[in-house]
N, C-alpha and C positions, 0 to 999 in steps of 0.2 A: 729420259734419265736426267733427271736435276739434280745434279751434282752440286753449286753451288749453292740450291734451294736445302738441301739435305746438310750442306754444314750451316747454314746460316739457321736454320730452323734445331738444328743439336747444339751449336752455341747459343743460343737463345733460351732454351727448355734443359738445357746441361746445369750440371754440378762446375761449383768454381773450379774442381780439378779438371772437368772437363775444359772451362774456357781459359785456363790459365796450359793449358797443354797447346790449344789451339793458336792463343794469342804468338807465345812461344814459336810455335812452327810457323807460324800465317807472317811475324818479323824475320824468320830466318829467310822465308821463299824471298819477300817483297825485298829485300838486300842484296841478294843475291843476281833477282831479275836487275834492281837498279843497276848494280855492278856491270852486267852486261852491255845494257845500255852506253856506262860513262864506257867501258872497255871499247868496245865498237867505234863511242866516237871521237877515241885515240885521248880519253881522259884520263889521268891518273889520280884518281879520286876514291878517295873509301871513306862510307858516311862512318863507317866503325869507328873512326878517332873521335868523331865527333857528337857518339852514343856512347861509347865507355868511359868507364874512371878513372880522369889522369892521374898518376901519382904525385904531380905536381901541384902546389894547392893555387901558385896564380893562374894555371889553367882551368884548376874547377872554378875559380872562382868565376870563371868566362862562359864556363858549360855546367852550371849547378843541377838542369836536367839530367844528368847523366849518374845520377847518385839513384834514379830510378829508374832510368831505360837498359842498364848493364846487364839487367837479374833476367831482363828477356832476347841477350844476346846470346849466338852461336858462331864461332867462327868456320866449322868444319859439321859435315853431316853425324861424322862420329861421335863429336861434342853434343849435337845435340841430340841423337840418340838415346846414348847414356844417357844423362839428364834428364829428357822426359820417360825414361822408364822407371827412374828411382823415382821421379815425381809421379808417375804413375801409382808404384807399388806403396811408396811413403803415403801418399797422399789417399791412398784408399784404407790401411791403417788407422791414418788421422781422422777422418772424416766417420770411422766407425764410432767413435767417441765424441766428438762435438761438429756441430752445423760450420758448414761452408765459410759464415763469414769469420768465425775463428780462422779457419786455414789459410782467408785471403792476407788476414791479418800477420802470424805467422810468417806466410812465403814474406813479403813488405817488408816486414821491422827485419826480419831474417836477413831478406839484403840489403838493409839500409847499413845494419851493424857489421854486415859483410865490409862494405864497403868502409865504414869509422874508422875498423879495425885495419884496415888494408892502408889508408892513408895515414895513421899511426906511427906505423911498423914504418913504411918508406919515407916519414920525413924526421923522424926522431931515432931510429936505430943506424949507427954511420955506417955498416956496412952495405945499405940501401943510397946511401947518399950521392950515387952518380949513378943512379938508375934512374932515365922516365921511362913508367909502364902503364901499362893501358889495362884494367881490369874487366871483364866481360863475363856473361856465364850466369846459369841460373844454381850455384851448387850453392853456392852461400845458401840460398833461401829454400833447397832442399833438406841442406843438411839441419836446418834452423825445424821444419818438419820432422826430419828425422829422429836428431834427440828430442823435442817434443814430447811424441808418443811413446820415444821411448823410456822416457824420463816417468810420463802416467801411469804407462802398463810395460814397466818391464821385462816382466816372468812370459809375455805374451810371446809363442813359439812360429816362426817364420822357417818357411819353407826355403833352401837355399843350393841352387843345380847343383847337379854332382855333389854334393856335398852331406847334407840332411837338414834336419832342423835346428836350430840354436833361436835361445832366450834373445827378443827383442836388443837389449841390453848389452850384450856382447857383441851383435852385429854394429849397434852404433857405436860402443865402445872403441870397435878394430877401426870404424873410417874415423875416426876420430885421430886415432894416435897414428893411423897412415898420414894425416893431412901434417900433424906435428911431424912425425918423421919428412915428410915431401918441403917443409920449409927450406932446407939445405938442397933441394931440387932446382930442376930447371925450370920451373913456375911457386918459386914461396909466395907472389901476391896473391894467384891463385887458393893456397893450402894457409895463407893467413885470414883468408875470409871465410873457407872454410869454419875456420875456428872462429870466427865472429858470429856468424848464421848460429853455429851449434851453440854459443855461451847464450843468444838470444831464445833458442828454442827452450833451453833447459831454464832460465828466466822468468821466461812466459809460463810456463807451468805451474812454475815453486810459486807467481804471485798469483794465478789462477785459483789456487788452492786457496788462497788467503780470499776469495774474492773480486780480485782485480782483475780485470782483462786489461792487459797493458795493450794492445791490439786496436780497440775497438776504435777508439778515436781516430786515429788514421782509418781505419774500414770505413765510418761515418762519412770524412771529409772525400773519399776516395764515391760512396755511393752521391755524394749530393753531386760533384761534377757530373759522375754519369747519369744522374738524372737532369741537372741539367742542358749536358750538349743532345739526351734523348730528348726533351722540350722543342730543344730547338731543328731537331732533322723529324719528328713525329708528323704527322697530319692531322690534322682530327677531322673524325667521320662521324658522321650524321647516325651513323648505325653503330645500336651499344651490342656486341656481338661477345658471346660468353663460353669461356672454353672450362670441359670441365678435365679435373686433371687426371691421368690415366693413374687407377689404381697401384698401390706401392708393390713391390715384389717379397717375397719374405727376408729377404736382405737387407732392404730397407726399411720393413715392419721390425725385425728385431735389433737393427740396429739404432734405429729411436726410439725403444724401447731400454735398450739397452745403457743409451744414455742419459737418457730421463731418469734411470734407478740411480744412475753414477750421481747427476747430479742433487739427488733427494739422500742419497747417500754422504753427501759432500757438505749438504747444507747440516746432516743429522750431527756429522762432526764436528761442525760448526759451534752448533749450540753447547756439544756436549761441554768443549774446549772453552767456549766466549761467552755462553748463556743464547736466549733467545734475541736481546735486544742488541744483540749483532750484528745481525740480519741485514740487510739492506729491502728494500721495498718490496724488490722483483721476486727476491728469496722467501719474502712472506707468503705473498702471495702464488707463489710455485706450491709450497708447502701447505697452506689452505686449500688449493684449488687436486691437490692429489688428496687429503684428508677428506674431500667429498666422496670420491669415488668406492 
């Protein structure tokens, strides 16, 4: 039973929700082991300060990584439960509607703006101004997800325990004004980037429609690293060996299908609104290459 063969081989052939779930839990364990470690050997050490977002800016300016490792911290197993089950359920929503590297892109800006807004709030509003906080947590950039999808498809009906179903729109709506309401709480850094993730989720969409993926560049610069620290731990073999890919399920037949209409749909409105030479290149050619068919 190859257990470590089996996640390394599902993060590998996984959907980014899958590896952005993984990555997530795979920093909580590796933290928590190290923790033992310094504990044991009578250290009082927590790499936590030195992975989250200080709310003081001459200490970011000391740890400016931390404006991207925060989105994949947990402090408690409960924390990160929650968390990756809305990134779970969000992220399966989203992914109905556009390809993976939109949503890496999303979770990213989601917490990047988490985080703006967090630093903001604590060094410009006075009643922050004898607090240092430490920001962590992947909700900014779920909730940047959340309204997302539900900003594109809002009328779209979600199943809700005990409860019944309600319009997409009104479930983001309520975390939403909880997160405003929880500012007066005993976590507002928390419930301020909340509301950073979500003004970024709802953003990305409003210019998506216009054609922009505000996203994608940051995706770009994020794949070229991981292609090249894959360069450099790869081997190369003598043997070209070809994998063919296991056919799709009908979940994922109608759901790129499903997108590809949105997007031909998107482009139709385009022209209706701009004319044709609107367009951008990719868009012509989308719209050529389905007029064959």
């Amino acid at each position: 039973m190859d257990i470590a063969g089996d996640i390394k081989r599902t993060f590998k052939e996984g959907s980014v929700l899958t590896r952005l779930i993984y990555i997530n839990i795979g920093v909580f364990l590796l933290l928590k082991i190290i923790g033992i470690f310094f504990y044991l050997g009578g250290q009082n050490i927590s790499l936590y300060q030195y992975l989250s977002v200080p709310s003081v800016t001459e200490v970011l300016a000391q740890r400016p990584w931390t404006v991207i490792t925060y989105m994949f911290l947990h402090q408690g197993f409960i924390h990160l439960l929650f968390n990756m089950l809305g990134l779970y359920w969000f992220g399966q929503l989203f992914l109905y509607h556009f390809e993976g590297d939109k949503m890496l892109g999303v979770y990213l800006m989601g917490g990047l703006w988490g985080a703006f807004l967090y630093l903001i709030a604590y060094n410009f509003i006075p009643v922050f101004d004898s607090v240092n906080g430490l920001l962590l947590g992947a909700s900014a950039s779920i909730f940047a997800i959340l309204v997302a999808v539900a900003f594109y498809d809002p009328n779209r009906e979600i199943h809700l325990f005990f409860i019944g179903r309600f319009p997409l729109k009104y479930v983001a709506a309520f975390y939403v004004l909880l997160s405003v309401i929880g500012i007066s709480s005993t976590n507002p850094g928390g419930n301020i980037a909340h509301l950073g993730g979500a003004f970024w989720g709802w953003f990305y969409i409003y210019q998506l429609r216009k054609g922009k993926d505000m996203g994608a560049g940051l995706v770009n610069l994020v794949n070229k690293i991981g292609e090249f620290f894959e360069g450099l731990f790869k081997h190369k073999s003598k043997m070209k060996v070809t994998y063919r890919k296991p056919p799709r399920d009908d979940y994922e037949y109608n759901r790129h299908k499903h997108k590809q209409q949105d997007e031909i749909n998107r482009i139709l409105d385009k022209i209706a609104k701009s004319g044709y030479e609107s367009l951008t290149k990719q868009e012509k050619e989308l719209l050529f290459k389905q007029g064959k068919k």
